[in-house]
N, C-alpha and C positions, 0 to 999 in steps of 0.2 A: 504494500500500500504506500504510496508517493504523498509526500504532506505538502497539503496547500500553503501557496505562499502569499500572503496579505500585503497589499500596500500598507504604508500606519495611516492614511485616510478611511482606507476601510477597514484595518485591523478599528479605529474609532468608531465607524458609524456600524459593525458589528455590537461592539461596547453597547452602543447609546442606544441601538434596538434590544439588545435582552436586557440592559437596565428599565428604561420604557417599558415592557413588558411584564417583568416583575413589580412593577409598582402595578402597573394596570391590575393586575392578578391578584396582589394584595391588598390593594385600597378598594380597589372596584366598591365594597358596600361601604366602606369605613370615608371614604373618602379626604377628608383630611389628616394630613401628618403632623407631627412632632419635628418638633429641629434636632430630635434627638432620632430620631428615624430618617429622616430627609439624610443625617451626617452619616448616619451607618449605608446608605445605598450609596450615597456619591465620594464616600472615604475622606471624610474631612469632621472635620469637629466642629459641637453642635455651635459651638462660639463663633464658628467662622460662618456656618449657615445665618446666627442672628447678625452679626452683619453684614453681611448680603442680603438679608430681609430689608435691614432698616437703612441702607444703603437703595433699595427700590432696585436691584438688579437680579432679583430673585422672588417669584410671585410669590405675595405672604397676607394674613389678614390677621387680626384680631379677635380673640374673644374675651372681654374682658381684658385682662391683661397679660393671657397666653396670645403667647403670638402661634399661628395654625397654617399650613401649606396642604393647598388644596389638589390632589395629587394630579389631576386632570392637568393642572395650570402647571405644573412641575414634569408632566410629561412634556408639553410641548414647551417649557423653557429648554430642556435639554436637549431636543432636538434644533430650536434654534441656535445652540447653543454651535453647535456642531455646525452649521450653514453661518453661520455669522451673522443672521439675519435678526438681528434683536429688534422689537417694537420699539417705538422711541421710545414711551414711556419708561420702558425698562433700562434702558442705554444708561452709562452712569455722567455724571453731569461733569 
């Protein structure tokens, strides 16, 4: 058997589809995340997810004073994420 060989574009946009995927799978009914769940799928810590919440370059909302990512909106930021295609809104100032 011959192993395939990945550009790192696509070695990435492999990445960015089974992550995508796995959120989709797990949040589907739950639908919002933790900044402590959002840090364990995308390998970073949950301090640097809140800021990039509050930073606006990462989709985030409030409940009271948890801040919640809504995993729908965190699929397609990561796939933007990958195209370079940021909304403005999201773009950092």
């Amino acid at each position: 058997m011959t192993d395939i060989k990945f550009t790192e574009q696509e070695q990435a946009e492999l990445e960015t589809l089974t992550l995508t995927k796995k959120i989709a799978r797990d949040y589907r009914d739950r639908g919002a995340m933790t900044a402590k769940e959002v840090a364990k799928m995308l390998g970073i810590s949950p301090k640097t997810v809140f800021k990039l919440a509050r930073a606006g370059r990462i989709p985030s909302f409030r409940i009271g004073t948890a801040v919640r990512f809504d995993a729908r909106l965190v699929i397609d930021w990561l796939r933007q994420q990958r195209t370079g295609c940021l909304p403005q809104k999201m773009r950092s100032k």
